[in-house]
Each structure stands twice: as structure tokens, then as C-alpha cells.
C-alpha positions as CSV (number, residue, x, y, z in Angstrom):
1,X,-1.8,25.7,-23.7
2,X,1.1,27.9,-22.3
3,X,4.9,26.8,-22.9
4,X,5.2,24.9,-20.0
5,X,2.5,22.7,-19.7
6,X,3.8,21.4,-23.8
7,X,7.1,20.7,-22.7
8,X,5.8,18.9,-19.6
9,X,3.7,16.5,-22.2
10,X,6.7,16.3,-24.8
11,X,8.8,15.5,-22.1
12,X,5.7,12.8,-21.3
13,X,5.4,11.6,-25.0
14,X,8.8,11.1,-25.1
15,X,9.4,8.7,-22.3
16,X,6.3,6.8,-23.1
17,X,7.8,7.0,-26.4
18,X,11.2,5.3,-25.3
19,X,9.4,2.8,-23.1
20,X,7.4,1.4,-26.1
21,X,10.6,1.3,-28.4
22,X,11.6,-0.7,-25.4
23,X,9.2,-3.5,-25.2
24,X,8.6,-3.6,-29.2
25,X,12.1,-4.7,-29.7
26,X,11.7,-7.2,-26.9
27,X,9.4,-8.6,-28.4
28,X,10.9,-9.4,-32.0
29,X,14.1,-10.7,-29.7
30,X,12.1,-13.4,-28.1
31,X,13.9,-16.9,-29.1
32,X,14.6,-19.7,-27.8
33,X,15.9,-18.7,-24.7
34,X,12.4,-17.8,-23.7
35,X,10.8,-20.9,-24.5
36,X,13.4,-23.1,-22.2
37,X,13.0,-20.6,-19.3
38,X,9.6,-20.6,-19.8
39,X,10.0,-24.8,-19.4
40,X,11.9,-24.7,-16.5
41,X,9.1,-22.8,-14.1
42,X,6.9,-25.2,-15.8
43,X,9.1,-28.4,-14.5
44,X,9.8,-26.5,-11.2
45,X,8.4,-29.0,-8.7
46,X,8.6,-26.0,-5.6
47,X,8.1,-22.6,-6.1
48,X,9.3,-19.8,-8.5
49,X,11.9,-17.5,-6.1
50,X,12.5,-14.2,-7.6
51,X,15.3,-11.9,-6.8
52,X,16.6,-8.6,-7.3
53,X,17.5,-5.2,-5.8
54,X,16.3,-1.5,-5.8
55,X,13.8,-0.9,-9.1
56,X,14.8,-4.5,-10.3
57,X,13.3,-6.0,-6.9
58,X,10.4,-3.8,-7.2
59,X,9.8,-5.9,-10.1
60,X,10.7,-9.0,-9.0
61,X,8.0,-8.3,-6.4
62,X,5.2,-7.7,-9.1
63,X,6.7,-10.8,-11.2
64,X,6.2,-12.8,-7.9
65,X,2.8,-12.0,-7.5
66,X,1.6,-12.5,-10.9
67,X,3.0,-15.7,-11.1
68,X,0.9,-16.9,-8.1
69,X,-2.2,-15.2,-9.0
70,X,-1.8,-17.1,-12.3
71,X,-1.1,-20.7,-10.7
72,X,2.8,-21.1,-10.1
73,X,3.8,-20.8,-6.6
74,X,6.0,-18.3,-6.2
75,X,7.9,-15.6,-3.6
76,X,9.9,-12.9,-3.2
77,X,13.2,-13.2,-1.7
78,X,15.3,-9.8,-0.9
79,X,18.9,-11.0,-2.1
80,X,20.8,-9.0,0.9
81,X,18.3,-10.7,3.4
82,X,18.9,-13.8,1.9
83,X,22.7,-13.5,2.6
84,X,21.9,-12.9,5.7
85,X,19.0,-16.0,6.8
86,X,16.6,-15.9,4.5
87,X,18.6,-18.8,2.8
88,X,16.1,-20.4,4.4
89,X,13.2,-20.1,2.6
90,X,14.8,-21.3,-0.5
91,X,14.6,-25.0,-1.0
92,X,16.5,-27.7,-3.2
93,X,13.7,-28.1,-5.5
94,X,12.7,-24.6,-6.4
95,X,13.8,-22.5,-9.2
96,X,15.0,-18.7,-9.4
97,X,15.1,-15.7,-11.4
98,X,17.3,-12.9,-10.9
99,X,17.0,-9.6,-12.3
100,X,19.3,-6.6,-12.7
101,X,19.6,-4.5,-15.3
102,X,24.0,-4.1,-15.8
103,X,23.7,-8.2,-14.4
104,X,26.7,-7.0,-11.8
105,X,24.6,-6.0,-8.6
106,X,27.1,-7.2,-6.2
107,X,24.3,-9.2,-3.7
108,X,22.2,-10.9,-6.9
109,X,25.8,-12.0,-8.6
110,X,26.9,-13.7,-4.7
111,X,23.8,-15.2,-4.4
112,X,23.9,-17.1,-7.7
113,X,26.9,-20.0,-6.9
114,X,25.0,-20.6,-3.7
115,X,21.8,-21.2,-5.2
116,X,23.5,-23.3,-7.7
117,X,24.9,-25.5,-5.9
118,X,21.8,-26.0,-3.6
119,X,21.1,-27.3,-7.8
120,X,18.6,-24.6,-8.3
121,X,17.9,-23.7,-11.9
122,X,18.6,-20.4,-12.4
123,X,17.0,-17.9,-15.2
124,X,19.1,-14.8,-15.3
125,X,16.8,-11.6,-16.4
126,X,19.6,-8.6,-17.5
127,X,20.8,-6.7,-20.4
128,X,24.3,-7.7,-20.3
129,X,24.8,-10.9,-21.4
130,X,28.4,-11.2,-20.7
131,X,27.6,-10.4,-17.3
132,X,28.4,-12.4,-13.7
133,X,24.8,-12.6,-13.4
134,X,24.3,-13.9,-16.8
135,X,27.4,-16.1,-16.6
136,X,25.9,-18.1,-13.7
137,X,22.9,-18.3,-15.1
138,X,21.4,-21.8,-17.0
139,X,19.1,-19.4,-19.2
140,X,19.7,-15.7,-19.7
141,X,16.5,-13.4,-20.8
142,X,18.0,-10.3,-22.6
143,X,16.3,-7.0,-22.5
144,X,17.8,-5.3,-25.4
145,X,17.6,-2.0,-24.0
146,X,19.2,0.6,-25.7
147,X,18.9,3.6,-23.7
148,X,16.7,4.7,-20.4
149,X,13.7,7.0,-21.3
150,X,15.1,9.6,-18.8
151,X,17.2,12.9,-20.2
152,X,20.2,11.8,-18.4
153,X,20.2,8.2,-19.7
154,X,20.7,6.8,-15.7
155,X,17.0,6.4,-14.3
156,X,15.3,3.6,-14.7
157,X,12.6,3.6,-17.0
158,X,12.7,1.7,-20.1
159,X,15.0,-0.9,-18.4
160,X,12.3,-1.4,-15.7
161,X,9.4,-1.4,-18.2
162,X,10.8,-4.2,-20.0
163,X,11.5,-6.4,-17.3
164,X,8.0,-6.1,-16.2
165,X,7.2,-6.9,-19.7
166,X,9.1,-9.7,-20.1
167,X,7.7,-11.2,-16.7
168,X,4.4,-11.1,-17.8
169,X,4.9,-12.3,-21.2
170,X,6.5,-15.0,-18.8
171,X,4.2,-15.9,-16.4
172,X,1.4,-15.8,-19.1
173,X,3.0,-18.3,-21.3
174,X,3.3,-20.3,-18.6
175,X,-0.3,-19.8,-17.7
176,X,-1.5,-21.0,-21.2
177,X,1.0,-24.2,-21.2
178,X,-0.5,-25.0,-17.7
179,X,-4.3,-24.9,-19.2
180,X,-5.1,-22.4,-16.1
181,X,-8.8,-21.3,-17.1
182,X,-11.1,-19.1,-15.5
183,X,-12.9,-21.3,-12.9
184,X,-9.2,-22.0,-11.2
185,X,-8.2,-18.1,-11.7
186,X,-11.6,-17.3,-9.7
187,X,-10.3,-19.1,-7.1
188,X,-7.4,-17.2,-6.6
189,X,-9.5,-14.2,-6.7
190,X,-12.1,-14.9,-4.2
191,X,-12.0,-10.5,-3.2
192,X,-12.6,-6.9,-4.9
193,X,-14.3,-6.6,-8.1
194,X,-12.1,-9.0,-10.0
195,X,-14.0,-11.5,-7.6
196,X,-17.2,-10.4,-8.3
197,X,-16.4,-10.6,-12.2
198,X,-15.4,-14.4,-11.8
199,X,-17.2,-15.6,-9.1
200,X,-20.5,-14.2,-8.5
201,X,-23.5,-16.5,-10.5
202,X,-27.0,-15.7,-11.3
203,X,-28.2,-17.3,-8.3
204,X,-26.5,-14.8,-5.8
205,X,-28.4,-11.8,-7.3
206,X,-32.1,-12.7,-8.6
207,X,-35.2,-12.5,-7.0
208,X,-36.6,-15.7,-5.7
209,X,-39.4,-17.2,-4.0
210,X,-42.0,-14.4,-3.0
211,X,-40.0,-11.7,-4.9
212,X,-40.1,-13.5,-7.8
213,X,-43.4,-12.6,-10.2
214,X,-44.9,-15.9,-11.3
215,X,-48.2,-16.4,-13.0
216,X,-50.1,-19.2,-15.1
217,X,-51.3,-18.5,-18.7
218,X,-55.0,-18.6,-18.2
219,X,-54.1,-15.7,-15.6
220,X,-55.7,-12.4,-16.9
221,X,-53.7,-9.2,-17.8
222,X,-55.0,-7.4,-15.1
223,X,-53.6,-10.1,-12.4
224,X,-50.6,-10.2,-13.8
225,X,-50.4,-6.6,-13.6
226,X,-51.1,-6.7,-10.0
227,X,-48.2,-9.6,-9.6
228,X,-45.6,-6.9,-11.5
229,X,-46.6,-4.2,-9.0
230,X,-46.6,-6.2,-5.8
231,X,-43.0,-7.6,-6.6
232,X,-41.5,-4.4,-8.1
233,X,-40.2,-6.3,-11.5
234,X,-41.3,-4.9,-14.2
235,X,-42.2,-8.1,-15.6
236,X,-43.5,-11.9,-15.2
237,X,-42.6,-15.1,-16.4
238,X,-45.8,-16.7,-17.2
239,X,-46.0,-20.9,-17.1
240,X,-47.9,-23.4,-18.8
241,X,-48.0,-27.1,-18.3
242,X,-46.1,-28.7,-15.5
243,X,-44.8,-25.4,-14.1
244,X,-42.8,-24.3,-17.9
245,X,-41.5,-21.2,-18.6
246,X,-43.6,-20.6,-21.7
247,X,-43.3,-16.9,-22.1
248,X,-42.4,-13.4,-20.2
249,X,-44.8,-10.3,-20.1
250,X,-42.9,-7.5,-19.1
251,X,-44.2,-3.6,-18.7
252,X,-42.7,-3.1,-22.2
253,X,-45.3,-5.7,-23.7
254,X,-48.1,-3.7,-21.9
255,X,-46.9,-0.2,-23.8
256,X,-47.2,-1.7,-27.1
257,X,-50.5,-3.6,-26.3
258,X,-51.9,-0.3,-25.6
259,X,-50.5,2.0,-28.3
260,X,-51.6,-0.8,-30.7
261,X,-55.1,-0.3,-29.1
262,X,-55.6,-4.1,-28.6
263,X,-55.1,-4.3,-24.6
264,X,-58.1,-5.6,-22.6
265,X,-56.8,-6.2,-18.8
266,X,-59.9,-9.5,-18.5
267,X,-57.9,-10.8,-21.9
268,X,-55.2,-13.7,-21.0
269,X,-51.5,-12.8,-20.6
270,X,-50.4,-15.4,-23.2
271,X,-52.5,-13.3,-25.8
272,X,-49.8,-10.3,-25.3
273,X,-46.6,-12.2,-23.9
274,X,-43.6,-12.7,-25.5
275,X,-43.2,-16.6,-26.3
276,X,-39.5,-18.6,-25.7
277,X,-38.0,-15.7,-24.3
278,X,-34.4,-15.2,-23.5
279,X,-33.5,-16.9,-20.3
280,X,-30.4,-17.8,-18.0
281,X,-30.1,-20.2,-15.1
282,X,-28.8,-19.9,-11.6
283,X,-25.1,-21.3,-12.1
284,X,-25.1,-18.5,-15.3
285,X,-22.6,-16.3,-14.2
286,X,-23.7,-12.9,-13.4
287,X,-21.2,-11.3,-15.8
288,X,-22.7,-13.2,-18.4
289,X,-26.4,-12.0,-17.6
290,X,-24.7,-8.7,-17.5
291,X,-23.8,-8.8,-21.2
292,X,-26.9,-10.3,-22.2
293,X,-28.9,-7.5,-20.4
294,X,-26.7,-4.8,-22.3
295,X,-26.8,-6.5,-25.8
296,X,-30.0,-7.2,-26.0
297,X,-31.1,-3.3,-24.4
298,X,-33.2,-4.9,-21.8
299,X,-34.1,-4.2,-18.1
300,X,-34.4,-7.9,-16.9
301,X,-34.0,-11.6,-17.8
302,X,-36.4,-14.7,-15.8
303,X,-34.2,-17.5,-14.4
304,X,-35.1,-20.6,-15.4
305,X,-34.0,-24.1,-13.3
306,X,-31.7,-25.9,-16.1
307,X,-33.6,-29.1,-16.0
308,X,-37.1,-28.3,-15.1
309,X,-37.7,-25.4,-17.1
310,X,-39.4,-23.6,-14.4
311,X,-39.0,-20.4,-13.5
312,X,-37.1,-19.8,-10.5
313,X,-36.0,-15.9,-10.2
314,X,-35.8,-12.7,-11.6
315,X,-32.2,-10.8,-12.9
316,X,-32.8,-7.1,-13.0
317,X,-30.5,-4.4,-14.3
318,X,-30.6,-3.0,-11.2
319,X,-29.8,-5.6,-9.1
320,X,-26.0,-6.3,-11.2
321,X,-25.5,-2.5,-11.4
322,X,-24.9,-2.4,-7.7
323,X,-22.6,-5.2,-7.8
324,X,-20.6,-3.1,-10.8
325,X,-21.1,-5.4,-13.2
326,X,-23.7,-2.9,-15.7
């Protein structure tokens, strides 16, 4: 490594460095300041309105947004434009938090009376705590920083890290108090991969009907052979009485059976299957089948109806690996 590219990474290391000091000592500040913001966006009957300017409304913005991904309504509001009509979209029963780092931006610190007065509570995010921001504020959230990661002290770095820090650690106790589980989450999340990861079941992905490779116990090795090569599985659930998943022959079974030097194709399948196998159902979600397939170092997994006990699909490797889920 020449001299350059080290003092680009110890210039790297020590930012990240900085940043970390940052958070760490906001975290063993938390008191009870947090908890009562943290219970007024839990009582808020509106929505959440967040406010700041330049790299402290850049972080508003990402507050914003996790808040409503994680259940609490919540929006954006640019303090200028607000001075100027977006007053508006502000209403009596919301609740706000302002950010700025010195707690004296000029537009945040006007806006503050008005929304008082409208008898918004108001949560002031800043490191001054004898600031107009903080002075107009029913809670103040400190950020404790002691210097910006950057060599001339003035860009924000560390400032801007904790704040974003602090918002989640916000918006995630709120979450918890709330009891917002996975189910409502997936909701929220209906796109992308995060969607596929909480919404996509078992059901969506197996082979079913003709694709799926069914066959009774009497049946012979040979025909179930011919039932694993017409539908492409690799394997077969095999049923006994009243249509029961009793066992799955797959093409792994079939190696063993012949190394062992036991394998006649006119024997039964239920001679050579493997009995109560692993199984999920259709409302399993395919995650789950996912991490089952990987544990357990296997290719695929029958679907069994969740009353019946029949089997109704196939789950291949294959199939969730195109989804991004292997």
C-alpha cells in the first residue's frame, strides 16, 4: 500500500472512529427525557411532523420515513416552506420534532411559538440545550456531541450521525411499545425484496396439481421413478390411507438404496422411503422453508395441507433461489 491510499483509510478510520464515540455516548445519556418523548408520539392522536434544515432536514426526512414504515404516521415538513403555506399541513392534533444541531437555525426556532400555540407538543432534537430551539421545546433530546468527525471541526458528521441514531432508537421504541409485529410491517412493505421476505408463503412458490409428484405406497420403485422424472422434482411424497403424507422418496434415497446393494425397482417405495418426513404447509412463509431447506442441507421439502395431511405441493431450492430467498 503506497502513502496515499493509508492516509486516505486513517483519515476513513478516523471519522468512523469519531462517529462511533458519537453514538456510544448517546447511548449511556439516554434518560428520562427519552422515555417522555418517546410517550408523546405514542399519545399523538395525528401524525408525527418532523422539521429541520440543510443536513438536519435530511434527517428529519429519513426519521419521517421510518417512523411510517414502522406504524406512526408521520411527514416531512420543510420549516421555510412552512412559513410560507405549508402551515397547512400541520394540524391541532399532531405532534413535532425539530432538529438542529446549534438549536438556533433561524426558520426551525420561528416555527416553534406557532406550532405551540396551534398546542402541538413539541420534542426539540439539538445539542444545545440552552438553546431557542430547546427553550420552546416540551422535551429536549441531547446529542452530546463533542466534536464533528471532520478535520476542521465544522462538517457535519458526527452531529448528523447521532441524530439519525437517536431517531431510530426513537421510532423503534416506539415500535415495540406499539406491539407492531411482522404481519402489520409486511403490510407496509408490500414491494422489493423486503416484500418478498415478509410476504411471500409457501403457497406462492410450490408445485401443485400436475407438477406435484404424488404416488401411493403399494406403488413400485420403478413408477415412482417415472413420477420423479416426468415432474422434474427430484423426489415424491408417497401417501397411505386416506390420501396421508406417510413418507418422501427422494433421488437421494435411490443413491443409498443402490450403494447399499438392496434396490429392486418391482420392490414398493415404502420399503426405501423416508418415513414422517420434514414438511411445511401453504400459509408457511417461504423464508421459513428457506431456512429449513439450508439447515437441514436439502434440495426440497413436500407441502402438506395443515388439516388433511395430504400432500399438496412441492418446495424446491430452486424455485426460492429465484425469488432471493436461498
Amino acid at each position: 500500500m503506497n502513502a496515499g491510499d493509508a492516509a486516505l483509510i486513517r483519515t476513513a478510520k478516523a471519522v468512523i472512529a469519531s462517529e462511533a464515540k458519537a453514538v456510544s455516548g448517546l447511548s449511556a445519556s439516554l434518560d428520562a427525557s427519552f422515555a417522555k418523548a418517546a410517550r408523546l408520539v405514542l399519545n399523538c392522536r395525528g401524525k408525527v411532523v418532523l422539521l429541520g434544515v440543510g443536513k438536519s432536514g435530511l434527517i428529519a426526512r429519513k426519521i419521517a420515513a421510518t417512523l411510517a414504515s414502522t406504524g406512526t404516521r408521520s411527514i416531512y415538513v420543510h420549516p421555510v416552506e412552512s412559513l410560507h403555506g405549508d402551515l397547512g399541513m400541520i394540524a391541532a392534533d399532531d405532534a413535532a420534532i425539530a432538529l438542529s444541531y446549534s438549536g438556533e437555525t433561524e426558520e426551525t426556532a420561528k416555527l416553534l411559538p406557532i406550532l405551540k400555540r396551534q398546542g402541538l407538543p413539541v420534542i426539540a432534537m439539538t445539542n444545545n440545550p440552552a438553546s431557542r430551539l430547546a427553550s420552546r421545546a416540551d422535551v429536549t433530546l441531547r446529542l452530546r456531541v463533542k466534536s464533528e468527525a471532520c478535520p476542521f471541526g465544522i462538517v457535519p458528521t458526527s452531529s448528523t450521525t447521532a441524530m439519525l441514531a437517536l431517531g431510530d432508537a426513537l421510532a423503534m421504541a416506539v415500535m415495540t411499545a406499539k406491539g407492531f409485529d411482522k404481519s402489520r410491517f409486511a403490510k407496509l412493505h408490500p414491494g422489493g425484496n423486503l416484500g418478498k421476505l415478509l410476504n411471500l408463503k409457501v403457497g406462492d412458490l410450490m408445485h401443485k396439481g400436475a407438477d406435484n409428484p404424488v404416488v401411493r405406497e403399494t406403488a413400485r420403485i420403478s413408477e415412482a421413478l417415472k413420477v420423479m422424472t416426468a415432474t422434474h422434482a427430484g423426489a415424491v411424497s408417497v401417501t397411505g390411507r386416506g390420501g396421508r403424507l406417510t413418507g418422501y422418496f427422494t433421488d437421494g434415497d435411490l443413491r443409498r438404496c443402490l450403494q447399499n446393494g438392496a434396490c429392486r425397482l418391482e420392490a414398493p417405495v415404502a420399503s426405501v422411503m423416508t418415513r414422517g418426513p420434514l414438511t411445511v404447509h401453504p400459509e408457511t412463509m417461504a423464508m421459513e422453508a428457506a431456512r429449513l431447506i439450508s439447515e437441514k442441507k436439502i434440495d426440497n421439502l413436500p407441502v402438506t395441507d395443515s388439516r388433511t395431511g395430504r400432500p399438496v405441493g412441492i418446495i424446491d431450492e430452486r424455485d426460492l433461489l429465484k425469488e432471493g430467498l436461498g
